[in-house]
Every structure is written in C-alpha cells, then in structure tokens.
N, C-alpha and C positions, 0 to 999 in steps of 0.2 A: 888647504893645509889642515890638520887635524892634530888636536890634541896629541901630545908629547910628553913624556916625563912625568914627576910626579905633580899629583894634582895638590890646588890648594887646600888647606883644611876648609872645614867649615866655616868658622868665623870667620879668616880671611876670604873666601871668594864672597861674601855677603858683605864683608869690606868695600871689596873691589866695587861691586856691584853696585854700594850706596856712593861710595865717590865717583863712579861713573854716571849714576843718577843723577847725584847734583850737578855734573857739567852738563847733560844731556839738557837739563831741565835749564837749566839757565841761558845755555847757547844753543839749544836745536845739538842736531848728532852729524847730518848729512855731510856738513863738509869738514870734519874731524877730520882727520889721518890718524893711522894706529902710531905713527911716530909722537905725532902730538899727544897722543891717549898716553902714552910709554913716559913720553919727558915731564908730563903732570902729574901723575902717576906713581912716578919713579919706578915703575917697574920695567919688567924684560916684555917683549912682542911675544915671547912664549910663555911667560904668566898668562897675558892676554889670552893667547889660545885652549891654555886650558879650561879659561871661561868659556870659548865657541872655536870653531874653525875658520870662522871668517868675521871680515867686518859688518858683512848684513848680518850671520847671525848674531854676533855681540849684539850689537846696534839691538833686536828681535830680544835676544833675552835681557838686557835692560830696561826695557821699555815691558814686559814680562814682569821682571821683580818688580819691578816699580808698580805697578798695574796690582799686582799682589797684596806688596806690603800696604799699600794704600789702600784695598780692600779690607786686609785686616784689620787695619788701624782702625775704620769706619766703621768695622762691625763689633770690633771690642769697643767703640763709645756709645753705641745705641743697646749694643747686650748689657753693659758698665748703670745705664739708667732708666732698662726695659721701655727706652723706646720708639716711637713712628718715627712719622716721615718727615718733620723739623727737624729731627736732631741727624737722619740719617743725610737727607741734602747740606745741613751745616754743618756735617763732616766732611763728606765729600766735597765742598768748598775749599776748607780750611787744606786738607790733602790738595788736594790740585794749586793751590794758590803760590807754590813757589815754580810752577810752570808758565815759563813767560812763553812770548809769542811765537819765538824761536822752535821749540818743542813742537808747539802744534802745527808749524809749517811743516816741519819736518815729519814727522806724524800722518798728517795727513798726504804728503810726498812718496811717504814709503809705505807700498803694498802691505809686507807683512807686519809694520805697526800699527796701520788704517785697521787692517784685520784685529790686532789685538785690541785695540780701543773699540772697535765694535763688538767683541762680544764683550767687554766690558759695561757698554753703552745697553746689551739685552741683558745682562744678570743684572747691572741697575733697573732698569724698566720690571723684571720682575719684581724684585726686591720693594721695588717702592708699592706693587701691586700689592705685596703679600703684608708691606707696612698698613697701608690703607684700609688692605680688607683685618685686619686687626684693631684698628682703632675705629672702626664701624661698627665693631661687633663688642669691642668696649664703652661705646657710646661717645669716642671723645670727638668722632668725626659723624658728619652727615651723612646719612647714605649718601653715596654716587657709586658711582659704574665705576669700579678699580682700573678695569682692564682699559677703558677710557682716558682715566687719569695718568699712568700710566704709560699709556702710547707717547701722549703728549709731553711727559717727560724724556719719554727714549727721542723725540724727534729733538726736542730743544738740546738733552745733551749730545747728540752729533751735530748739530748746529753751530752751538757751542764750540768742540771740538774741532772741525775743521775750518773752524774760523770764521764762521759767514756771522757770527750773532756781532765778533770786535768789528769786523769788515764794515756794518749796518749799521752800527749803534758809538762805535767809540770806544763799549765797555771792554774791559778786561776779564777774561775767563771768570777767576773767581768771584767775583761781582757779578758774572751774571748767573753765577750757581745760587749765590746770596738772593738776588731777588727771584730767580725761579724758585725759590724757597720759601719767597713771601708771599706770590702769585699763587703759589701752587694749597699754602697753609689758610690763604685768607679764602681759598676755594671749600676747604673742607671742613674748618671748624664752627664746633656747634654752640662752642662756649670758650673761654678764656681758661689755657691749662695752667 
C-alpha cells in the first residue's frame, strides 16, 4: 500500500513517531497489528501509511527516528559540556534505558532493524574513537590505541543489543552501558576529572 492523501504536518508525524516509540520500546513491535497501532493511537490505518507503506517499513522507520533522536540527544549532552567518552556512554545509557527486553528481541528478529542498530552500533565505535583520541591529545586520558578501544566497545554494544550480554549475566541493557562505562573510563584515565 503506499501513501494516500494528505500528509501529516511536521510536528504531527514526529508525534506519531514518538508515541510509536514509546510502544515499540516498551513492548517490542513484532507482534503489533496496525489495528492495535490505530486503536492506541486513535488514529486512521491511513494516517499510519502516510508514515510508511507498510508495517515492516513503519516498524524500519521507527526504530530510524528513534535511533536518531537518541543520537542527537547524546550528542547535544557531550557538545552541551565539551566532553569524552564518560559523558558520551552515560548518554547513550540514559537514551537506551526506557528499552526493555521486548525491543531488542524484536530488533534483533527483524532484518531491517538488526541493520539499523548496526550502523548505529559502527558510528558509536567511531565516535567513542574520535572521543578518545581527543582526550589523549588533551592529556585527560592515557595514551592507548583508540582504534583498540573502540572495537571493543562496538563488540560489547552489539552484544548488548542482541541480548547475549542480559542472556549471560542477568543485567539489563542500561546497566550494562553504565558499567561498560566504568570499564571502559577506569581503562583510560590518567587522573580524577
């Protein structure tokens, strides 16, 4: 099916999209139906499509904005206090932290979301690289190998992510951002910031 009629504004499809988030993120998305999407919602099956043509791609672009806005968020709190890589993984916690388990089954179930959480999963691995080699080169961290550090963060948050870290351990996503946080900070500091 494919979009129909007039489109939503602005602020309403980024509406749409935040309250789709939060069911996504609470309940996983897989076994929604668009009628259940519609009767929560209160809106039409053709509001819906004007967000996507179908339910995988809804499903793809929610999981999209969401992926987004949570990127920004992260990155306006470490621009907000210019800085590393504490404050960028104790964002990135804090964002992830109303994703319960549900989500990342689901997530990792569905192709084109596993996709978007992995490149999400290699612009963090850069990002924490390009943190790293910043706070080396400001003295607040010890030399190491970024690209090292790094790797080891991109494996732990797809770990993380498709659930093998709560499977192993018990913990819950956010919790294990928090302590790959403390792992990763008691690795590299040279001094008390």
């Amino acid at each position: 099916m494919t979009p129909s009629g007039p489109q939503p504004t602005t602020a309403r499809r980024s509406d749409l999209l935040d309250a789709l988030t939060g069911i996504f993120l609470a309940e996983g998305f897989m076994s929604l139906t668009l009628d259940q999407l519609t009767e929560r919602l209160r809106c039409s099956k053709s509001t819906l499509y004007t967000l996507a043509p179908s339910k995988e791609q809804l499903a793809r672009a929610v999981i999209v904005h969401y992926f987004r806005r949570s990127a920004a968020a992260v990155e306006a709190t470490v621009s907000a206090v210019d800085g590393y890589v504490e404050e960028y993984l104790t964002s990135v916690a804090e964002e992830l932290q109303p994703a319960q388990p549900a989500f990342y089954r689901d997530l990792d179930l569905f192709p084109p979301g596993r996709e978007v959480y992995e490149q999400n999963v290699r612009f963090a691995a850069q990002r924490v690289q390009e943190l790293i080699a910043k706070g080396v080169a400001a003295g607040v961290y010890r030399p190491v190998n970024s690209e090292f550090v790094a790797d080891l963060v991109a494996n732990a948050l797809a770990r993380i992510g498709r659930g093998d870290v709560a499977r192993a351990t018990g913990i819950d996503d956010s919790q294990a951002f928090a302590l790959l946080s403390d792992i990763v900070m008691g690795g590299l500091r040279t001094r008390t910031r």
